[in-house]
Chimera marker file (.cmm) of the C-alpha trace (Angstrom):
<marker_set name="trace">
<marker id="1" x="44.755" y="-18.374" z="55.288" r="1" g="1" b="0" radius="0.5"/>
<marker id="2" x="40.808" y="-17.241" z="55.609" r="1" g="1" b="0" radius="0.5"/>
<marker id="3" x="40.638" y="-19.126" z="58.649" r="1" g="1" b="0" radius="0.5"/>
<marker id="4" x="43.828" y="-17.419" z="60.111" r="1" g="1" b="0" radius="0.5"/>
<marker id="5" x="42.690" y="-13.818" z="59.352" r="1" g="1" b="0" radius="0.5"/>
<marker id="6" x="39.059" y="-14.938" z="60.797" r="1" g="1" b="0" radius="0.5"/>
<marker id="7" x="40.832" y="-15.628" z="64.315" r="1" g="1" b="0" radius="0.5"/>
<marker id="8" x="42.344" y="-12.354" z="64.178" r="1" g="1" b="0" radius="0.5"/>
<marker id="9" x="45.234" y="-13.374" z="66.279" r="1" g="1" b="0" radius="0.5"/>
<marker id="10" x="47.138" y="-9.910" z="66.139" r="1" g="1" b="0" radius="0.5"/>
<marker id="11" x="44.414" y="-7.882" z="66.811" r="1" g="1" b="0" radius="0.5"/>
<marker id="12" x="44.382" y="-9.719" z="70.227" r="1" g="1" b="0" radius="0.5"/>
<marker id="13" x="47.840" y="-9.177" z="71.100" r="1" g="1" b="0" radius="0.5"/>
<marker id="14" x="48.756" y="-12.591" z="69.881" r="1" g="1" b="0" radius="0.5"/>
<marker id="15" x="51.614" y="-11.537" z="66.971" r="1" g="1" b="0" radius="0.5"/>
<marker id="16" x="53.753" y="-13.851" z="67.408" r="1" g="1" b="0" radius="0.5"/>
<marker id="17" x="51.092" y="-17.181" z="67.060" r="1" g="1" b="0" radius="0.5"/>
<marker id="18" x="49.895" y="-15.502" z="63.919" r="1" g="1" b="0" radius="0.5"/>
<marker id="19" x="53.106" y="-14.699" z="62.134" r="1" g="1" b="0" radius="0.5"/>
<marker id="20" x="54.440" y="-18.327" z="63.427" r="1" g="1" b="0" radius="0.5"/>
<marker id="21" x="51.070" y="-19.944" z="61.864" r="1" g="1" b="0" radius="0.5"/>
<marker id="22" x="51.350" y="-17.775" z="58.499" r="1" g="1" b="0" radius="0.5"/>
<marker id="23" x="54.760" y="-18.628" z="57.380" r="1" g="1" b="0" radius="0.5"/>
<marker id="24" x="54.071" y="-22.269" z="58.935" r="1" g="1" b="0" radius="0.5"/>
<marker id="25" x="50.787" y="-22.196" z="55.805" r="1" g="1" b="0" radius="0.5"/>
<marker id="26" x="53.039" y="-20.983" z="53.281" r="1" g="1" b="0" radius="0.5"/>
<marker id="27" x="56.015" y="-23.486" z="54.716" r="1" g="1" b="0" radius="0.5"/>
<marker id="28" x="53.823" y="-26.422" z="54.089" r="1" g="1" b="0" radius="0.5"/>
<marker id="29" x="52.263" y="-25.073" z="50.702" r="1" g="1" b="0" radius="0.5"/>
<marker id="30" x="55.423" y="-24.757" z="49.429" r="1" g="1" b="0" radius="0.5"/>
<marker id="31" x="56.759" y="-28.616" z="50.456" r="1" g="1" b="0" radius="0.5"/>
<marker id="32" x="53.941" y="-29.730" z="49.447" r="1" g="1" b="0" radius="0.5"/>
<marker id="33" x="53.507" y="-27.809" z="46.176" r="1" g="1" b="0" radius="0.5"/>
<marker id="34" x="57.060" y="-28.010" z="44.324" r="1" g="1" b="0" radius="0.5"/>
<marker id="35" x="58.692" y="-30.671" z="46.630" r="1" g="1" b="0" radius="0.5"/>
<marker id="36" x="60.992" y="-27.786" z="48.806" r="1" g="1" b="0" radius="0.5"/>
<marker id="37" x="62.085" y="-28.754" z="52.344" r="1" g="1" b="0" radius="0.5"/>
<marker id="38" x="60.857" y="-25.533" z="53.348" r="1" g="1" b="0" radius="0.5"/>
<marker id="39" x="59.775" y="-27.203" z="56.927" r="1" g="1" b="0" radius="0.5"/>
<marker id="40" x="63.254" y="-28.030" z="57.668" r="1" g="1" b="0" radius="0.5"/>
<marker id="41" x="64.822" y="-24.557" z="56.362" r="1" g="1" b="0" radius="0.5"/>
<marker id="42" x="65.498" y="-21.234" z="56.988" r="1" g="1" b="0" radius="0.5"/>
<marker id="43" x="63.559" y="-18.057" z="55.588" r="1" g="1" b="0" radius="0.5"/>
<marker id="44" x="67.109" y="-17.410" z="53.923" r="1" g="1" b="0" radius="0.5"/>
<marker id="45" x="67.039" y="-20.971" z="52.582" r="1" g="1" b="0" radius="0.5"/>
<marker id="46" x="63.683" y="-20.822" z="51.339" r="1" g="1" b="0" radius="0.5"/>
<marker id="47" x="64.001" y="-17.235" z="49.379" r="1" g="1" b="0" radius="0.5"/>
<marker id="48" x="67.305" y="-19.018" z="47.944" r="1" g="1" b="0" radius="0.5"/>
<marker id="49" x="65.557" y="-22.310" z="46.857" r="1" g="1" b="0" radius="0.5"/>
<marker id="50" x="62.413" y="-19.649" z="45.380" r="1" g="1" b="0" radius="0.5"/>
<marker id="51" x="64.901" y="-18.099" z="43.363" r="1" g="1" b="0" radius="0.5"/>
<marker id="52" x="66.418" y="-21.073" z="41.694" r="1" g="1" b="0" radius="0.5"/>
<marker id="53" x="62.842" y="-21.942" z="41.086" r="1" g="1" b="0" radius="0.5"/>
<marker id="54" x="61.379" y="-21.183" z="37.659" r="1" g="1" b="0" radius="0.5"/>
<marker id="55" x="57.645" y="-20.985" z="39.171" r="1" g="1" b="0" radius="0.5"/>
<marker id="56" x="58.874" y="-19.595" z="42.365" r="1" g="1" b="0" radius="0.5"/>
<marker id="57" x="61.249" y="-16.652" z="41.170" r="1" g="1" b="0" radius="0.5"/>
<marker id="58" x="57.902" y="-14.692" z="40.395" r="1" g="1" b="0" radius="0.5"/>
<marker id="59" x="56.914" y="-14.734" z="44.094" r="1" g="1" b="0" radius="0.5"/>
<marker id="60" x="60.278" y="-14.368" z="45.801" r="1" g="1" b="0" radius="0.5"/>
<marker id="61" x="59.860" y="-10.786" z="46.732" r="1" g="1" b="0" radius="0.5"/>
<marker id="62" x="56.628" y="-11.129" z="48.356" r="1" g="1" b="0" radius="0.5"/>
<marker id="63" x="57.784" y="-14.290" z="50.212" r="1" g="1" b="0" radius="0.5"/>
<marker id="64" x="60.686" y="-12.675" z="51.792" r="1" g="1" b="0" radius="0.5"/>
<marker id="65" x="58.627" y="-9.501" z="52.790" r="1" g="1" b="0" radius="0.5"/>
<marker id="66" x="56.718" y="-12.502" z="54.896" r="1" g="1" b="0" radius="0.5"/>
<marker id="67" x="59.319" y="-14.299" z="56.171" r="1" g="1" b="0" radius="0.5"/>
<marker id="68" x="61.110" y="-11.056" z="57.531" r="1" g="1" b="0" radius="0.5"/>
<marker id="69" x="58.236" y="-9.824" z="59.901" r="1" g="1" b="0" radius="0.5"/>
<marker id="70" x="57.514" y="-13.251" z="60.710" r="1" g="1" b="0" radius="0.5"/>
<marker id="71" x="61.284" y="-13.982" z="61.958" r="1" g="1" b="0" radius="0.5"/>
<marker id="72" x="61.807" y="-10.716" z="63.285" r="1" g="1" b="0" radius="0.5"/>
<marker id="73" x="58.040" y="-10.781" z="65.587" r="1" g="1" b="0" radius="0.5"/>
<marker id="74" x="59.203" y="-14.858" z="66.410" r="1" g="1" b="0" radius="0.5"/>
<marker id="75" x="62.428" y="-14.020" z="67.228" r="1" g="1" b="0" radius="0.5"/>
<marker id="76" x="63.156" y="-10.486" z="67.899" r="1" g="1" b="0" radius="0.5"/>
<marker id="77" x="59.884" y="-9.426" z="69.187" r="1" g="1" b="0" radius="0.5"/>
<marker id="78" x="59.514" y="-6.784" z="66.924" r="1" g="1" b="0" radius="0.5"/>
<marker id="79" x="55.820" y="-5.347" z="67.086" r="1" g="1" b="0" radius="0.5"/>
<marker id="80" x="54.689" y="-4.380" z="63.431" r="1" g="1" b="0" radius="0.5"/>
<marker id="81" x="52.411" y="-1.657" z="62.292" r="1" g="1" b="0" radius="0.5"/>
<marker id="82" x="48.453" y="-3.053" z="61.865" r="1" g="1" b="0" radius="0.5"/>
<marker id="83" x="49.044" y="-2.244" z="58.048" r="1" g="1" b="0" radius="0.5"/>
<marker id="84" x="52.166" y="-4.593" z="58.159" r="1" g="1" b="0" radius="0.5"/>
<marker id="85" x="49.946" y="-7.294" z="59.538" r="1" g="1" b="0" radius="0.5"/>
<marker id="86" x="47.908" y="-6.405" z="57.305" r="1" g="1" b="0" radius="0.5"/>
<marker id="87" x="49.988" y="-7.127" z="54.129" r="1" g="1" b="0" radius="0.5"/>
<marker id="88" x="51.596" y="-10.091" z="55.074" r="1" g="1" b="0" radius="0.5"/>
<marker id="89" x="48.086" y="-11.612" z="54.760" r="1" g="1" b="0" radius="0.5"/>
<marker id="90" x="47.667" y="-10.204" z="51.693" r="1" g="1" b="0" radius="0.5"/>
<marker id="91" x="50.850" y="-10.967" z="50.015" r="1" g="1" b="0" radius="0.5"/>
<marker id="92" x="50.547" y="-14.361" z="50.929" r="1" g="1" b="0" radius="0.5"/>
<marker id="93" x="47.160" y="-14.265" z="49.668" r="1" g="1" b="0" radius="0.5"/>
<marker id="94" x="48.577" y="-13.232" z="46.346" r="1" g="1" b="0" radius="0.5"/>
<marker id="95" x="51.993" y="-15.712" z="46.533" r="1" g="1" b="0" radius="0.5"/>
<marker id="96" x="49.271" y="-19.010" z="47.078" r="1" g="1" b="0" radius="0.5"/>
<marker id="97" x="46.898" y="-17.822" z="44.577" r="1" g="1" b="0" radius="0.5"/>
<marker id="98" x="49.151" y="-17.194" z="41.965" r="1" g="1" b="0" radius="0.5"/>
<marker id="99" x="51.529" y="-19.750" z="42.432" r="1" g="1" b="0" radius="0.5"/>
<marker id="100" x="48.807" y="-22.576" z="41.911" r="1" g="1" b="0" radius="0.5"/>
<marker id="101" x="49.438" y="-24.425" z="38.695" r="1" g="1" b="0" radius="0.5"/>
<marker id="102" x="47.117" y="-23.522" z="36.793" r="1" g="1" b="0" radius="0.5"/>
<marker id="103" x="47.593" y="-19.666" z="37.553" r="1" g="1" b="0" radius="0.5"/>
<marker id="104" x="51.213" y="-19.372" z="36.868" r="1" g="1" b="0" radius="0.5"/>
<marker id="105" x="51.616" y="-16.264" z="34.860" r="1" g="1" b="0" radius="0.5"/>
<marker id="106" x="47.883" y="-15.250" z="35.432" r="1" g="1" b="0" radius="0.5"/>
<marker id="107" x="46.911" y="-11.774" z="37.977" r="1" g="1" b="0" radius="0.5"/>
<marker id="108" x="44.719" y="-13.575" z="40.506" r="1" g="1" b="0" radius="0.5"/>
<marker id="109" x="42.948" y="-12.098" z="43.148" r="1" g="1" b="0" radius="0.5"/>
<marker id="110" x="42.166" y="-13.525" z="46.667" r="1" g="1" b="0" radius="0.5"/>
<marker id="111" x="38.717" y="-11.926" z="46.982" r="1" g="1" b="0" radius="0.5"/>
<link id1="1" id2="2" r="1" g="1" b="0" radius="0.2"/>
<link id1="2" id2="3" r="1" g="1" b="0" radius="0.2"/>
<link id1="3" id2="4" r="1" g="1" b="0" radius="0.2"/>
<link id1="4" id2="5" r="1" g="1" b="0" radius="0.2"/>
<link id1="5" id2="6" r="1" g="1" b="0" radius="0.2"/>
<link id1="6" id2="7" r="1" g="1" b="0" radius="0.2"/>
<link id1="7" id2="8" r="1" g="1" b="0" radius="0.2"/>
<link id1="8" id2="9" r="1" g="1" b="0" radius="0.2"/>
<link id1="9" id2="10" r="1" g="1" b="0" radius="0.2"/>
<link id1="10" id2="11" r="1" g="1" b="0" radius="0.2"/>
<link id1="11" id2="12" r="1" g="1" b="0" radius="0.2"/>
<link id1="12" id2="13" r="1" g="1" b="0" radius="0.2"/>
<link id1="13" id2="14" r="1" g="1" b="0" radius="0.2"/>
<link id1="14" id2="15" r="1" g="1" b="0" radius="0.2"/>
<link id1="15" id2="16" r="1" g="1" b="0" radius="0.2"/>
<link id1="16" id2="17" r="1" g="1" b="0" radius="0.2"/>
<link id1="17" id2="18" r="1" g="1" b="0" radius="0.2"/>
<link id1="18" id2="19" r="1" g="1" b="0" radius="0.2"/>
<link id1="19" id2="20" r="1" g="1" b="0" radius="0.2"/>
<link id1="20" id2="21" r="1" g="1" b="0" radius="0.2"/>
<link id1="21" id2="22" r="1" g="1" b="0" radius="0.2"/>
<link id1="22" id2="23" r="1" g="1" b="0" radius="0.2"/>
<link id1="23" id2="24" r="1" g="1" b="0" radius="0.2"/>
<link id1="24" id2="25" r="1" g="1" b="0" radius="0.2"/>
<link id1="25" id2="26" r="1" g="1" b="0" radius="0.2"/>
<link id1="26" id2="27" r="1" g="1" b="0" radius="0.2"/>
<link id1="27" id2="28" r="1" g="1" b="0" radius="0.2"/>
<link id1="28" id2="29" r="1" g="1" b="0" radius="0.2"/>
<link id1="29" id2="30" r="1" g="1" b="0" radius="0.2"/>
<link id1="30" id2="31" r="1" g="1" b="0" radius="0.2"/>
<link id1="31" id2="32" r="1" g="1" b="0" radius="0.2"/>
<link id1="32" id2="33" r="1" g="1" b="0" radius="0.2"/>
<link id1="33" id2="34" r="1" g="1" b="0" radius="0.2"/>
<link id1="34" id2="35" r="1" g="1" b="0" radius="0.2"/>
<link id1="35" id2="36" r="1" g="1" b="0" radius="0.2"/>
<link id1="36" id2="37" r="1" g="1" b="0" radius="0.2"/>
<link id1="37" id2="38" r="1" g="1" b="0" radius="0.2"/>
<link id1="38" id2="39" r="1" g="1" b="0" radius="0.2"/>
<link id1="39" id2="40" r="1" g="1" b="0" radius="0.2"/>
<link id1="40" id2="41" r="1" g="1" b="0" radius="0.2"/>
<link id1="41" id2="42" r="1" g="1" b="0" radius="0.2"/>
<link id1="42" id2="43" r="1" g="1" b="0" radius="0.2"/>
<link id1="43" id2="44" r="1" g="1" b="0" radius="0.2"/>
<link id1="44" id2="45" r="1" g="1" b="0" radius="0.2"/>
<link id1="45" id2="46" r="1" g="1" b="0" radius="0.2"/>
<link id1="46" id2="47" r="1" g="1" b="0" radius="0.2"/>
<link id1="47" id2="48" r="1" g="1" b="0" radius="0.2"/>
<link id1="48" id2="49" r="1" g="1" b="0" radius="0.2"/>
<link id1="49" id2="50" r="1" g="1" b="0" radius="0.2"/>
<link id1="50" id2="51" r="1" g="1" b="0" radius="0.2"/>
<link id1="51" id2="52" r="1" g="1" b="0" radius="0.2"/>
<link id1="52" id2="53" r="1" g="1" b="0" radius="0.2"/>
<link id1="53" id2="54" r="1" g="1" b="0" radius="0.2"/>
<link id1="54" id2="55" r="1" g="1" b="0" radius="0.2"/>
<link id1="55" id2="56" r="1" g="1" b="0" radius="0.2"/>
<link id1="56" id2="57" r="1" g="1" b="0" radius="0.2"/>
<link id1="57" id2="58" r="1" g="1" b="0" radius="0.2"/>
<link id1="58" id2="59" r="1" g="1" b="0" radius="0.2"/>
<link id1="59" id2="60" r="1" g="1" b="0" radius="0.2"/>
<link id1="60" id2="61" r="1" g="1" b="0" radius="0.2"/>
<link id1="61" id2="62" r="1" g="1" b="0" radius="0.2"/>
<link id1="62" id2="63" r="1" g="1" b="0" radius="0.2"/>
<link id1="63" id2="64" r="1" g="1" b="0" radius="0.2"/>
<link id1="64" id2="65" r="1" g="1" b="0" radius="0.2"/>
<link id1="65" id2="66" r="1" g="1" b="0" radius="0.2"/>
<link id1="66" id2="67" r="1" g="1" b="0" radius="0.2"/>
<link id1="67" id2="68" r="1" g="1" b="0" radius="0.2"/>
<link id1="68" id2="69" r="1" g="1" b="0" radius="0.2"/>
<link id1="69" id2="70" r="1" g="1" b="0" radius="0.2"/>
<link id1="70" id2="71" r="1" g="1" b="0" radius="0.2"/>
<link id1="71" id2="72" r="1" g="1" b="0" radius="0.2"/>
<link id1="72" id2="73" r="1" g="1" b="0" radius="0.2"/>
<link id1="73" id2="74" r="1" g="1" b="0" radius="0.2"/>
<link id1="74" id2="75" r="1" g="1" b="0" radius="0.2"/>
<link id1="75" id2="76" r="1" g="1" b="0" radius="0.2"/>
<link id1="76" id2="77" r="1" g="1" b="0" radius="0.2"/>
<link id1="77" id2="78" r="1" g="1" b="0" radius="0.2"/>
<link id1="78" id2="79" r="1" g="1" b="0" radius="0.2"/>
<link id1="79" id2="80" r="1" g="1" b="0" radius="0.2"/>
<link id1="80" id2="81" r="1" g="1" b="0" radius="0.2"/>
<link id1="81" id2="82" r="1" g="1" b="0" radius="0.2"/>
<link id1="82" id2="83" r="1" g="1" b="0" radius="0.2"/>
<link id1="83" id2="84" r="1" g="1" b="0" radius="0.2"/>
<link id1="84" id2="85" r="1" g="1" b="0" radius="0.2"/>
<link id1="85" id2="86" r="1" g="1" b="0" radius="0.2"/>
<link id1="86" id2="87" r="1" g="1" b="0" radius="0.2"/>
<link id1="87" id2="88" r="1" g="1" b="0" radius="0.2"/>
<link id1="88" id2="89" r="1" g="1" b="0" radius="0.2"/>
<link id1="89" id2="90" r="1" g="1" b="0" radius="0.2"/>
<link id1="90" id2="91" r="1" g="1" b="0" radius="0.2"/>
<link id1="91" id2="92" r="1" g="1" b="0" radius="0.2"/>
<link id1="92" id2="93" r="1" g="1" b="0" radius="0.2"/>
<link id1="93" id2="94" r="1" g="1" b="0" radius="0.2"/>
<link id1="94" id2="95" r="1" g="1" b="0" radius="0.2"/>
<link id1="95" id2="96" r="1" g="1" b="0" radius="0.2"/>
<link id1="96" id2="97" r="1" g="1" b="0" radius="0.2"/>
<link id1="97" id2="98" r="1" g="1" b="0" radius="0.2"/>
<link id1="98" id2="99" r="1" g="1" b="0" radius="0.2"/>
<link id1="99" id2="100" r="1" g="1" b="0" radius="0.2"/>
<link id1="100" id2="101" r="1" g="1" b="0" radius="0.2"/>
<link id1="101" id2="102" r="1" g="1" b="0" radius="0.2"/>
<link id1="102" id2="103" r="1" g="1" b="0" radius="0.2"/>
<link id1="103" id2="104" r="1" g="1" b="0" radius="0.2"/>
<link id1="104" id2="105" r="1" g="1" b="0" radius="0.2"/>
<link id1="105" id2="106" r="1" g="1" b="0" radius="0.2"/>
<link id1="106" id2="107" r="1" g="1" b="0" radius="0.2"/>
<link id1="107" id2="108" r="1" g="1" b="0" radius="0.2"/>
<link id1="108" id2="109" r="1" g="1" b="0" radius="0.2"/>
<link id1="109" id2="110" r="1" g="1" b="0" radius="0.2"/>
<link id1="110" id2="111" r="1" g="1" b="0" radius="0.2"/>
</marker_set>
């Protein structure tokens, strides 16, 4: 995620790449993480598995807020706000941090 918000695709016109490589990071985080197919699914699928999910439950809010910009700038070239850029980086900031095993139930920060 650092590495993504160093390119700073959006700010070059490049939404799309950047939303697509964000919820790709958190895609992969989560199969890897609690053994989700979340390569092979839908954002729908993925906020349904999160919420069957003790650990995931927590986070399912902030994931969908993701997922939504992402599918609607990937496939209904919508054009968000800077500040809605913005927070999707930070919310998945948040979701990865706190999600990590041994932060479950703790307020992390991503600074």
């Amino acid at each position: 995620l650092q590495k993504l918000s160093e390119e700073r695709l959006w700010q070059q016109g490049k939404e799309k790449v950047y939303h697509s490589n964000l919820s790709g990071i958190l895609r992969i985080y989560i199969e890897e993480q609690f053994g989700m197919p979340a390569l092979e699914s839908t954002s729908d699928e993925i906020i349904r598995m999160c919420e069957r999910h003790a650990e995931l439950s927590a986070f399912q809010s902030q994931l969908r807020q993701i997922l939504q910009i992402a599918d609607l700038v990937k496939f209904a070239k919508a054009n968000p706000l800077p500040a809605e850029h913005e927070r999707s980086l930070v919310l998945a900031f948040e979701f990865l941090n706190g999600s990590k095993p041994d932060n479950i139930g703790k307020e992390v920060n991503h600074v």
